[in-house]
Biotite code that builds the C-alpha atoms (Angstrom):
import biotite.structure as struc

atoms = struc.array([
    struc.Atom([-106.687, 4.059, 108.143], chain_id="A", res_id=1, res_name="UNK", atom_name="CA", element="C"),
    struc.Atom([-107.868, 5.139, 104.891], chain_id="A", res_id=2, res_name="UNK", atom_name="CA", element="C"),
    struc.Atom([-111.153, 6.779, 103.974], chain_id="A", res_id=3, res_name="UNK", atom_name="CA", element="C"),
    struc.Atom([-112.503, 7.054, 99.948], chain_id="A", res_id=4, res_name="UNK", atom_name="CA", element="C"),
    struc.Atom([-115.344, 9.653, 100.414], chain_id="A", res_id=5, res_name="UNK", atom_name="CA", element="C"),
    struc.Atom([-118.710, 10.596, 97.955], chain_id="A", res_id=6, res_name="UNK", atom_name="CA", element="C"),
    struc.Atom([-121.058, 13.219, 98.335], chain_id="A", res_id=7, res_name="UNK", atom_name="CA", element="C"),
    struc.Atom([-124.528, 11.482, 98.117], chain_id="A", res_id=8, res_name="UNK", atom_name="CA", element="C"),
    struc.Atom([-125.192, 10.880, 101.861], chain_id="A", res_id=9, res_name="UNK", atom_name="CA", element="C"),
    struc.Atom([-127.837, 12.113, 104.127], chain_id="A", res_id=10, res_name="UNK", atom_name="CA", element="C"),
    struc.Atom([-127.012, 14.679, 106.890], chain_id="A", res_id=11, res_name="UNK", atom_name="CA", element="C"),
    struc.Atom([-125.308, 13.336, 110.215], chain_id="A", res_id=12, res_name="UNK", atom_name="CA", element="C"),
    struc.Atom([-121.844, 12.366, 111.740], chain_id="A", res_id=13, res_name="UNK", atom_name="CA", element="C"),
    struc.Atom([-118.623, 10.077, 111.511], chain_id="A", res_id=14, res_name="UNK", atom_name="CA", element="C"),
    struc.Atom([-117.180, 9.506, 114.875], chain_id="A", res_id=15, res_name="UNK", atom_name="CA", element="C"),
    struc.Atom([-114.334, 11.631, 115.431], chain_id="A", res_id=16, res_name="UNK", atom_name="CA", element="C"),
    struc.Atom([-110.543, 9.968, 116.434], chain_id="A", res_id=17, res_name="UNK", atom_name="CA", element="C"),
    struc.Atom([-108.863, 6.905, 115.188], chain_id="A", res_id=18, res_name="UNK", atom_name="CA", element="C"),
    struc.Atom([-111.073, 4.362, 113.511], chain_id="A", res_id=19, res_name="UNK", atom_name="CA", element="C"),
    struc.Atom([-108.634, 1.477, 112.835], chain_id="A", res_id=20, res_name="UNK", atom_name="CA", element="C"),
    struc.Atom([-104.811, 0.847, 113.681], chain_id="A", res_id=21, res_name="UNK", atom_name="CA", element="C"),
    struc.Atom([-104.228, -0.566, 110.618], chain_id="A", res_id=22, res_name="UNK", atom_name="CA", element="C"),
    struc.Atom([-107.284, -1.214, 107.643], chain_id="A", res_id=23, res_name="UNK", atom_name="CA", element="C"),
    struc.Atom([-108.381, 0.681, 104.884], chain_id="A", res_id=24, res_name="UNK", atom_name="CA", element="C"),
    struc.Atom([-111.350, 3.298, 106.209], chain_id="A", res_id=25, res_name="UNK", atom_name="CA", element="C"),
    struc.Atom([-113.391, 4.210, 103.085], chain_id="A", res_id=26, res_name="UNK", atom_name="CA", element="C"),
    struc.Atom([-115.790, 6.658, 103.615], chain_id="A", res_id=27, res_name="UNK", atom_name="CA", element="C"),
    struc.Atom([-118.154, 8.554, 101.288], chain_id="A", res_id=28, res_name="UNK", atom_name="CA", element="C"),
    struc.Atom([-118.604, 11.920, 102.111], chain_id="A", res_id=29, res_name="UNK", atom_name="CA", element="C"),
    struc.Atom([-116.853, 15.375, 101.198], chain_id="A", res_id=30, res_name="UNK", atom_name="CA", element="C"),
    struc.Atom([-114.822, 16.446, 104.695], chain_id="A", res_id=31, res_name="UNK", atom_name="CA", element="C"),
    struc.Atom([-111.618, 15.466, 105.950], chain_id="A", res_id=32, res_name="UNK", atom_name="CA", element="C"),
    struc.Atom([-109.884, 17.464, 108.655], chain_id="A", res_id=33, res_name="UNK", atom_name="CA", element="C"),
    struc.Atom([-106.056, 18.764, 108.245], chain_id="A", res_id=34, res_name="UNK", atom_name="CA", element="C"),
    struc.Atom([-105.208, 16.652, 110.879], chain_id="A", res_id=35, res_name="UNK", atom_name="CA", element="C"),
    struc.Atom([-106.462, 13.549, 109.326], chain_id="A", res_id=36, res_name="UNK", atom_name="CA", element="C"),
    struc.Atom([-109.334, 12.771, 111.810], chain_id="A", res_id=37, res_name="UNK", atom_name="CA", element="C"),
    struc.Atom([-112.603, 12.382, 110.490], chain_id="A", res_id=38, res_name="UNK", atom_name="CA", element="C"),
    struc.Atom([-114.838, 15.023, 111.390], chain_id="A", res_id=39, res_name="UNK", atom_name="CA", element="C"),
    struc.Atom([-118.620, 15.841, 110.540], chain_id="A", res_id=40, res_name="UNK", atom_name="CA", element="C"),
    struc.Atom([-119.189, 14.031, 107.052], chain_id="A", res_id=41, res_name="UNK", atom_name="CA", element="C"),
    struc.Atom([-122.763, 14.530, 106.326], chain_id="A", res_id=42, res_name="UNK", atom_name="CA", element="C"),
    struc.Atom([-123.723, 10.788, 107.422], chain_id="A", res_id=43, res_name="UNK", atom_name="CA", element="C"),
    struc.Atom([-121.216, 9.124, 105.216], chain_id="A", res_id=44, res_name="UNK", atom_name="CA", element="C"),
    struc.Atom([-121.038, 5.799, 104.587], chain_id="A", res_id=45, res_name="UNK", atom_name="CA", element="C"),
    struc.Atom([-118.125, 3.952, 105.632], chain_id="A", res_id=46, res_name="UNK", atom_name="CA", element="C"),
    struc.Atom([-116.401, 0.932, 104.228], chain_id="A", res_id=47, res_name="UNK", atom_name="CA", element="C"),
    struc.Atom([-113.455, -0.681, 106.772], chain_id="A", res_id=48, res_name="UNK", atom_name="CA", element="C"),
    struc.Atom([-110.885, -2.499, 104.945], chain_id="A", res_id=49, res_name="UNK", atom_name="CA", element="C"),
    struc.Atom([-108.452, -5.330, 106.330], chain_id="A", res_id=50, res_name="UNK", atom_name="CA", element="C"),
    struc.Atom([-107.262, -8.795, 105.810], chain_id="A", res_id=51, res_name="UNK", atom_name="CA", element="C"),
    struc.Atom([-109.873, -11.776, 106.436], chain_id="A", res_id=52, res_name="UNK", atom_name="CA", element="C"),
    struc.Atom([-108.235, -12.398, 109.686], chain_id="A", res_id=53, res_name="UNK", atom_name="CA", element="C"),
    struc.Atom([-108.087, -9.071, 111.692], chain_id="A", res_id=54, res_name="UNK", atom_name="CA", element="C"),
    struc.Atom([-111.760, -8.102, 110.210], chain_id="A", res_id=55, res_name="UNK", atom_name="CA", element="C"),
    struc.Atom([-113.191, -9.024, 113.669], chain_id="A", res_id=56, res_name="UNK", atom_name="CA", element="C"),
    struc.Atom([-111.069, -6.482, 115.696], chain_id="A", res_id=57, res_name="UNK", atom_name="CA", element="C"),
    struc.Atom([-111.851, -3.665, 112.915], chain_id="A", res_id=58, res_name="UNK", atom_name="CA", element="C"),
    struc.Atom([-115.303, -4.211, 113.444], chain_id="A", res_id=59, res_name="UNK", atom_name="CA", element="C"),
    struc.Atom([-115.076, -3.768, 116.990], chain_id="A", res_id=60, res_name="UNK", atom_name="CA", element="C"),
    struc.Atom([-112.836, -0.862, 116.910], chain_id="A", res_id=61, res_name="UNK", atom_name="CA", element="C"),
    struc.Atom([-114.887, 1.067, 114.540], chain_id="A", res_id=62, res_name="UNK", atom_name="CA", element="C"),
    struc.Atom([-118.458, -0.029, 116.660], chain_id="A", res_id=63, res_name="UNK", atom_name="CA", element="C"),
    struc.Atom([-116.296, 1.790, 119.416], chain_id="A", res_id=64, res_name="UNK", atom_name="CA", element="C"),
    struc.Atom([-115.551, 4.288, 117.968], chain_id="A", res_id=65, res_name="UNK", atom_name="CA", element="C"),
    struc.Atom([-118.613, 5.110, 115.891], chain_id="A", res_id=66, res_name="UNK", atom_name="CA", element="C"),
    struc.Atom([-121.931, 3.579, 117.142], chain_id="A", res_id=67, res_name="UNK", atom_name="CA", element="C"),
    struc.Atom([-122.771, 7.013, 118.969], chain_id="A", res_id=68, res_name="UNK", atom_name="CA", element="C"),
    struc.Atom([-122.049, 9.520, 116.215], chain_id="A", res_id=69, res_name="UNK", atom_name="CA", element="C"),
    struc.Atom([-122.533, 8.271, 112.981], chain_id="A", res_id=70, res_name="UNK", atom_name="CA", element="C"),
    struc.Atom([-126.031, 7.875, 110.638], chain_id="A", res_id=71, res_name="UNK", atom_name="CA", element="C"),
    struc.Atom([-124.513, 4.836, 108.696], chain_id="A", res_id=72, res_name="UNK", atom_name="CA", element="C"),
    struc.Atom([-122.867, 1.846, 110.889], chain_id="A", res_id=73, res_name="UNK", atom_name="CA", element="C"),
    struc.Atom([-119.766, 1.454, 108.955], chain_id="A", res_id=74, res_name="UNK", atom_name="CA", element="C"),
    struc.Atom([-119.450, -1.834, 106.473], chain_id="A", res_id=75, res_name="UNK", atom_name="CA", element="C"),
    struc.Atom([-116.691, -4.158, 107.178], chain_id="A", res_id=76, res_name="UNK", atom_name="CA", element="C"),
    struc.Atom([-115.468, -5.871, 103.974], chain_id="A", res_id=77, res_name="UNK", atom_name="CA", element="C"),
    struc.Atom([-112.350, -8.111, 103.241], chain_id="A", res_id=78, res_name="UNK", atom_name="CA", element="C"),
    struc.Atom([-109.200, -6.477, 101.109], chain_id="A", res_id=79, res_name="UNK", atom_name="CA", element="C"),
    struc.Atom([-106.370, -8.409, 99.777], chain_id="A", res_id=80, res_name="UNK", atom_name="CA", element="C"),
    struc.Atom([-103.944, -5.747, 98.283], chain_id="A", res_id=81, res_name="UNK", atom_name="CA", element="C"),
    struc.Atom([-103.967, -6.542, 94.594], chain_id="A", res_id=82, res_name="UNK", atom_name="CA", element="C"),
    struc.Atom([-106.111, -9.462, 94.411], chain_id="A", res_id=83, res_name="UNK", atom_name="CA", element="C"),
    struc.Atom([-109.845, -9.170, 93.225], chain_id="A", res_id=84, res_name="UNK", atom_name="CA", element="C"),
    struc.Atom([-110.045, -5.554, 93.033], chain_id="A", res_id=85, res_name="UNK", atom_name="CA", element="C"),
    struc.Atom([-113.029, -5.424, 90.578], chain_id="A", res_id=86, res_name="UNK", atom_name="CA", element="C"),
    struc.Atom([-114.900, -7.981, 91.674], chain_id="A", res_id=87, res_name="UNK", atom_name="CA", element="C"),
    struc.Atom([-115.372, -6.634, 95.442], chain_id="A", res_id=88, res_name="UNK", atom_name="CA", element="C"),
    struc.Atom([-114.845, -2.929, 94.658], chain_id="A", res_id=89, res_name="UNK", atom_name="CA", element="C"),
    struc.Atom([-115.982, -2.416, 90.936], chain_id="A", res_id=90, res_name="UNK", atom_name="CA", element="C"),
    struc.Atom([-115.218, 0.784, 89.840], chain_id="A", res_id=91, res_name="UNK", atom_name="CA", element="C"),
    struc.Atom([-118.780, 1.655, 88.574], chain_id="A", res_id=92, res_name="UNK", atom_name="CA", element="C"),
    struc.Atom([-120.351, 1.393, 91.794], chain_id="A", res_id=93, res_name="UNK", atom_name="CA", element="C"),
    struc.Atom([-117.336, 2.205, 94.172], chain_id="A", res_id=94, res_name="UNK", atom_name="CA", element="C"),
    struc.Atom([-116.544, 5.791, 93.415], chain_id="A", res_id=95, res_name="UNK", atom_name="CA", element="C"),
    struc.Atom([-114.590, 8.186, 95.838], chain_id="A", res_id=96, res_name="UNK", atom_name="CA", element="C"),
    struc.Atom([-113.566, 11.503, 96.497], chain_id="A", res_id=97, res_name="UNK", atom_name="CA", element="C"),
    struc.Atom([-111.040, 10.952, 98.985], chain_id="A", res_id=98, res_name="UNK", atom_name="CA", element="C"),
    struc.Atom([-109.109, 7.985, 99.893], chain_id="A", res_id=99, res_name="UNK", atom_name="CA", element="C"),
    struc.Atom([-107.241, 8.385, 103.219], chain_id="A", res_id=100, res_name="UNK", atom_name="CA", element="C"),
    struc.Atom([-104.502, 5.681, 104.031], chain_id="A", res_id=101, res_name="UNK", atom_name="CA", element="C"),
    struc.Atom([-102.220, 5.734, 107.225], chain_id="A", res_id=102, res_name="UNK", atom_name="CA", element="C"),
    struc.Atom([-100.662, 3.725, 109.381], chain_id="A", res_id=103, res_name="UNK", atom_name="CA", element="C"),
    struc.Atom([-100.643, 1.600, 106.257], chain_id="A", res_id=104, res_name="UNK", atom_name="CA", element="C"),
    struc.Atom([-98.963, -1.623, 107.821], chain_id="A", res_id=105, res_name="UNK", atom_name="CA", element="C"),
    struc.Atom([-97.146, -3.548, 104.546], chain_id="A", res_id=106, res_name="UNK", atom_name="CA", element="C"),
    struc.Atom([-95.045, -6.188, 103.646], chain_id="A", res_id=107, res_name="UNK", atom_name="CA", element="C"),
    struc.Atom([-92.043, -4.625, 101.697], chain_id="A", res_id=108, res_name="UNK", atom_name="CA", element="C"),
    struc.Atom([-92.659, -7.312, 98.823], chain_id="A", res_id=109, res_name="UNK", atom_name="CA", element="C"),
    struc.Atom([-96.402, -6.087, 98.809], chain_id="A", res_id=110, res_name="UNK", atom_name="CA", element="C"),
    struc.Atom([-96.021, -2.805, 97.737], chain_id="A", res_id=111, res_name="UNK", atom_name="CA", element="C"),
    struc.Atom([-96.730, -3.427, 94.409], chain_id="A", res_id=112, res_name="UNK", atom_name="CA", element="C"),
    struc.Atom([-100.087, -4.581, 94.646], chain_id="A", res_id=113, res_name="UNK", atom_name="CA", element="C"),
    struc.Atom([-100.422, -2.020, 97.527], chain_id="A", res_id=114, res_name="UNK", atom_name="CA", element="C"),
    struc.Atom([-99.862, 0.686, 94.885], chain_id="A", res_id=115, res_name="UNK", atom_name="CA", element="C"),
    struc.Atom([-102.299, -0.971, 92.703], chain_id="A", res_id=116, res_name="UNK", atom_name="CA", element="C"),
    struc.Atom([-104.839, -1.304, 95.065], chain_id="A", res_id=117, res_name="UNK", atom_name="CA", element="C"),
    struc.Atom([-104.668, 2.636, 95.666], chain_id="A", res_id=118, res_name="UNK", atom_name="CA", element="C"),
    struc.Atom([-104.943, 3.324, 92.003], chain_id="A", res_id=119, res_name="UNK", atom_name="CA", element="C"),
    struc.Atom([-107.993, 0.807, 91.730], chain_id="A", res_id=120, res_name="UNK", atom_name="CA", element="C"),
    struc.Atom([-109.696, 2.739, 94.436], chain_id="A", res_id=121, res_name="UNK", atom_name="CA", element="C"),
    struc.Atom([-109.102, 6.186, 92.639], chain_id="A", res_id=122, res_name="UNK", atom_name="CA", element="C"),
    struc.Atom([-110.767, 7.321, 89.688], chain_id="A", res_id=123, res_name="UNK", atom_name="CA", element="C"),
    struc.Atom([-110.532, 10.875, 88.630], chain_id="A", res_id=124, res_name="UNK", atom_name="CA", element="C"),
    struc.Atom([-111.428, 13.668, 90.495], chain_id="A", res_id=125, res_name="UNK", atom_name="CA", element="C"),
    struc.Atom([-110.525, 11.319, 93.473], chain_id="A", res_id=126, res_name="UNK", atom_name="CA", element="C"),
    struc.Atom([-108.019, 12.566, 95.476], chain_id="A", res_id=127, res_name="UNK", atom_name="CA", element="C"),
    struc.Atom([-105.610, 9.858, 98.066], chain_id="A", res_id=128, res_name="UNK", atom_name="CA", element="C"),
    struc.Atom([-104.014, 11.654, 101.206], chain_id="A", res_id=129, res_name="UNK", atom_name="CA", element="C"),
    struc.Atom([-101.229, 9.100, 102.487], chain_id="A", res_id=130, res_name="UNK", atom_name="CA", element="C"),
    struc.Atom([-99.451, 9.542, 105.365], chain_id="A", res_id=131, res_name="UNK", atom_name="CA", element="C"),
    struc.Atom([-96.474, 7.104, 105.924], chain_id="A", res_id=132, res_name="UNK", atom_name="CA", element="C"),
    struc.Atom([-93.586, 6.562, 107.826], chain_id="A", res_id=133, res_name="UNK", atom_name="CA", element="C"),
    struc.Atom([-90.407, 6.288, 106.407], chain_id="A", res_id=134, res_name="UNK", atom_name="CA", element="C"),
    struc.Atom([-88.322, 3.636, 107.506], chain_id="A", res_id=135, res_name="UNK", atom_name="CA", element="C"),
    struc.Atom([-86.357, 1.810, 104.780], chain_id="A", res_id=136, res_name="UNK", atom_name="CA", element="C"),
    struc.Atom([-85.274, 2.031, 101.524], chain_id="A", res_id=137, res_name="UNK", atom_name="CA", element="C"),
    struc.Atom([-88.211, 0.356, 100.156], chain_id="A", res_id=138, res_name="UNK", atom_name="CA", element="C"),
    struc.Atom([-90.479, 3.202, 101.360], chain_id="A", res_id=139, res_name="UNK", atom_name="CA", element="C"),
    struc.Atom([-88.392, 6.077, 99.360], chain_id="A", res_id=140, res_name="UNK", atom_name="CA", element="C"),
    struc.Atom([-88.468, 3.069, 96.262], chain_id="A", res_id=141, res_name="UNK", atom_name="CA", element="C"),
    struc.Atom([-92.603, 3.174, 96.976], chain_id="A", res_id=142, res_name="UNK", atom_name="CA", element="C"),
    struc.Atom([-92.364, 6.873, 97.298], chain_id="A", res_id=143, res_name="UNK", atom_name="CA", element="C"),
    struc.Atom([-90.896, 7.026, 93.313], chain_id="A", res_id=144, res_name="UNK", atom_name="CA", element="C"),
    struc.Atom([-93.551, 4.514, 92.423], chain_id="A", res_id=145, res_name="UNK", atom_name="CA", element="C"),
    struc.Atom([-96.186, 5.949, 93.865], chain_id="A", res_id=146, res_name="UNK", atom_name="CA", element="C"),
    struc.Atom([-95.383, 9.478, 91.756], chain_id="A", res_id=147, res_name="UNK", atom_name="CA", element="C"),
    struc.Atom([-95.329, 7.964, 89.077], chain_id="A", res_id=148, res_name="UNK", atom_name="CA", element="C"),
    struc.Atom([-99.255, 6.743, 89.396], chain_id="A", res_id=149, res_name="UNK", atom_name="CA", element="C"),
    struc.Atom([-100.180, 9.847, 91.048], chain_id="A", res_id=150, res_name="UNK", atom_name="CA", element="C"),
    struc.Atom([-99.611, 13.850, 90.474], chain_id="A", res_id=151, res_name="UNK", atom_name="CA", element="C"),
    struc.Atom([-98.005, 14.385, 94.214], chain_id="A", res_id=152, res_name="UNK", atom_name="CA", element="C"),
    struc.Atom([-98.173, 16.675, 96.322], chain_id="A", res_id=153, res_name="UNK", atom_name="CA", element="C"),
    struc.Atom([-96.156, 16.838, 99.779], chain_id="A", res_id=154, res_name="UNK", atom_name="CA", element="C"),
    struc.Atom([-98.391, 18.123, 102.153], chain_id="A", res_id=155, res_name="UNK", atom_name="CA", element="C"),
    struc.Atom([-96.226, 17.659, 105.373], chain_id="A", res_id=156, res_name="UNK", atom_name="CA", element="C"),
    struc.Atom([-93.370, 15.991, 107.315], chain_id="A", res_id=157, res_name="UNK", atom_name="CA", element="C"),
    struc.Atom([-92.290, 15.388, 110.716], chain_id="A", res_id=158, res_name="UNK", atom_name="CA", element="C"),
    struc.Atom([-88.854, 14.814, 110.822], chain_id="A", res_id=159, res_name="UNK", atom_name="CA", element="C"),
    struc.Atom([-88.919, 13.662, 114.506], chain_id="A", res_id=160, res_name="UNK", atom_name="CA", element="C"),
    struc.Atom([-90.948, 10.640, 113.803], chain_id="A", res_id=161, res_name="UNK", atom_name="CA", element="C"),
    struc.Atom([-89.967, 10.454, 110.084], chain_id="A", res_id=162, res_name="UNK", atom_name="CA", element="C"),
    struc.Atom([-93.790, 10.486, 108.823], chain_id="A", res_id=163, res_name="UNK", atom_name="CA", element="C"),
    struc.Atom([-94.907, 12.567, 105.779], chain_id="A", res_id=164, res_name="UNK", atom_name="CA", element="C"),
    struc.Atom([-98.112, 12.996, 104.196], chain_id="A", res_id=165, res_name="UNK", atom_name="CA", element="C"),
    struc.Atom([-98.874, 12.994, 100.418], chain_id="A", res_id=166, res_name="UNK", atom_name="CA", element="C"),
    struc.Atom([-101.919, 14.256, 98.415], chain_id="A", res_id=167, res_name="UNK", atom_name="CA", element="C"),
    struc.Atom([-101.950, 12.319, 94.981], chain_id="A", res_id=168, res_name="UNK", atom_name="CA", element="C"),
    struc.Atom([-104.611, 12.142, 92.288], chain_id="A", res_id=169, res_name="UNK", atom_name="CA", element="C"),
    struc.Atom([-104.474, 9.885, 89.067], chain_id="A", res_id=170, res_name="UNK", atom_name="CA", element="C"),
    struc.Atom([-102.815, 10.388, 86.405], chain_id="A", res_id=171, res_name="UNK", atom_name="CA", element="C"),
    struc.Atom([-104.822, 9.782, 83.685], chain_id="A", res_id=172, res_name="UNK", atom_name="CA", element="C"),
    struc.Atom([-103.189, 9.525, 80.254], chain_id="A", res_id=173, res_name="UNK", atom_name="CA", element="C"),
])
């Protein structure tokens, strides 16, 4: 899940709890709990991310889990990692203030255009919150990529289940 959040919404609520297992969750709004759920955003509006195949189940996992408490019905939209980035997400209409990505399910020979996918998505004053789970040597290789794009923070990590959470913004030159 990932959520890219802006603050010119109406009042009302995001559903609170998991949104997606696996897509992109951009949201525009200004609140993101410590926990990573989505809380009360002000009636964001919500763009789900995922490949052109899976888009069906994301749309019926986020109906699920948002029909009752949300002002916007979340937008379901196809993302390739890498490929037409400006064309479906131009960067002067798709501004964020946060984009949230876990459970970020990847290809290890993807994580190029994964990483510039993220930096697409963030402009500055945009700030990314990533949690991942470490399993291979490609994630720490991702991990030094990923600080080199971003000023990184690390905001947490579980040892027991080998996940930690990042808070990166843009570097801009």
């Amino acid at each position: 899940m990932d959520v890219c959040l802006s603050s010119e919404q109406q009042p009302g609520r995001l559903g609170e709890g998991p949104s997606s297992p696996d897509g992109w969750l951009e949201a525009e709004e200004k609140t993101v709990q410590k926990d990573g759920t989505s809380g009360p955003t002000g009636g964001a509006q919500v763009t789900a991310t995922d490949l052109p195949d899976v888009l069906g189940n994301l749309q019926h996992n986020l109906l699920k889990n948002t029909l009752a408490h949300t002002a916007h019905l979340p937008e379901v939209k196809e993302l390739v990692w890498g490929e037409g980035l400006e064309q479906n997400f131009p960067k002067s209409t798709f501004y964020y203030d946060y984009v949230l990505a876990s459970d970020v399910v990847y290809h290890h020979y993807c994580l190029d255009k994964l990483l510039s996918t993220m930096a697409h998505l963030c402009q500055p004053g945009t700030v990314l919150l990533w949690a991942n789970k470490f399993r291979f040597s490609t994630d720490y290789e991702f991990l030094d990529k990923f600080k080199q794009v971003f000023d990184t923070t690390s905001l947490a990590e579980f040892p027991e289940s080998s996940v930690k959470i990042f808070k990166g913004t843009l570097k801009w030159d």
